[in-house]
N, C-alpha and C positions, 0 to 999 in steps of 0.2 A: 729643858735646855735654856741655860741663859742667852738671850742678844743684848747685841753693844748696838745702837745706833751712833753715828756721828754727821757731825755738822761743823760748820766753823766760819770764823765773820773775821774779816778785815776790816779796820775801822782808821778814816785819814780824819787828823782835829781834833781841836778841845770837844768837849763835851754837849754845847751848845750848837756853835756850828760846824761842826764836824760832822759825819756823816759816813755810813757803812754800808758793805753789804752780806747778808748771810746767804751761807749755801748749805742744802741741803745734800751732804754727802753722799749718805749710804743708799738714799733712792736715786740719785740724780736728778731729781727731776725740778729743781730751778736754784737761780740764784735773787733773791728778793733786797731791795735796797730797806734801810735802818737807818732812821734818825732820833734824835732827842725829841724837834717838835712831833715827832709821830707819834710820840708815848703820853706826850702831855699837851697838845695842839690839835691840829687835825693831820691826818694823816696824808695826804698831797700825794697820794700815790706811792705811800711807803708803809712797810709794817711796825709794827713793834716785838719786842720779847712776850708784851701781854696777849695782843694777839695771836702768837704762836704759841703761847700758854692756852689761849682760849681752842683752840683748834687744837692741841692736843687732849684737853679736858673733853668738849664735846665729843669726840670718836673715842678716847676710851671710855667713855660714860657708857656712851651706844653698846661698844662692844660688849664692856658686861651685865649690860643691862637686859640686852638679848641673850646671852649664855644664862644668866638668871631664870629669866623668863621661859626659855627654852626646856631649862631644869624642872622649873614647877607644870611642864608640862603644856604650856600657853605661845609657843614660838610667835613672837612679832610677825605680823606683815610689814609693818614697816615704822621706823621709829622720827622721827625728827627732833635733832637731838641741838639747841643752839647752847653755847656758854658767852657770860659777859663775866672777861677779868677786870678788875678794878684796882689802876696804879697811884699812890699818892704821893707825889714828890714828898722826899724827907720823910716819909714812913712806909715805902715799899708798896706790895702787894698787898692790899687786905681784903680782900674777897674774889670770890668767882659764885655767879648764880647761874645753874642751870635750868636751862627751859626744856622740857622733853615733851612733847605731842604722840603718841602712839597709837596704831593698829592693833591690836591683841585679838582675834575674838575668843570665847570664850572667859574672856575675865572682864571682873565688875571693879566698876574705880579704885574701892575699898585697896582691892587687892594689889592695883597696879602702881597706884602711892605705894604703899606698902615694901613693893619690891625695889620701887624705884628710890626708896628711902636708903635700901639696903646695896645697893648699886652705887649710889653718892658716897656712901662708906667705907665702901671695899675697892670701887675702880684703884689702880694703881697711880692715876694721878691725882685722884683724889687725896691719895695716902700722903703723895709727895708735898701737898701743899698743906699738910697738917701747920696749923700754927694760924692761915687764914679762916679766914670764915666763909663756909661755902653753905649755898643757900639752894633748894629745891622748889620748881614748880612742875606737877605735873599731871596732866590732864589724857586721858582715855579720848581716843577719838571717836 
């Protein structure tokens, strides 16, 4: 069964100092302010698109990393799953690295690379950001 998630931003101003904010529609559950310095400064209490790229990449990493893992018979106790997206003005997005830390027992590091190789490749937002360069670390805990 396919889902539609939506979202949607209001944006008052140039590019620079202008200033937005996005809401998270189909959950409700906030509306987050958006700026320019947030993407390429510090962020002062606001998010960015990369950030929310980053938090979408970590949870679907996790989720199919656990469906994976699950399959080869190994169900996580528990995964800790971080992503760092990487913006560069005038050339976009070019990377996201995931970090993943995990519980497994019965599997041995070998194996847990291995699937988590395979999780980096197939996650759905992994697929979406085909064209970046996406990078793995991952360690058995």
């Amino acid at each position: 069964m396919a889902a539609t998630r939506h979202a949607h931003t209001v944006w008052e101003g140039d590019l620079l100092k202008g200033n937005g904010e996005v809401t998270l529609d189909s959950s409700g559950i906030g509306t987050y302010p958006v700026s320019w310095p947030a993407r390429t400064e510090e962020p002062n209490g606001r998010t960015s698109p990369e950030e929310l790229i980053a938090a979408a990449h970590s949870s679907c990493f996790s989720m199919a990393f656990s469906n994976i893992l699950a399959k080869a018979g190994n169900p996580p106790t528990r995964l800790e799953t971080k992503a760092a997206v990487t913006f560069v003005p005038g050339e976009g997005i070019t990377g996201s690295h995931i970090t993943v830390r995990g519980e497994v027992p019965g599997l041995d590091a070998d194996e847990f690379q291995a699937l988590a190789e395979d999780a980096k490749k197939n996650c759905p937002v992994s697929q979406a950001l085909t064209g970046t360069t996406i990078t793995l670390t991952a360690e058995l805990a």
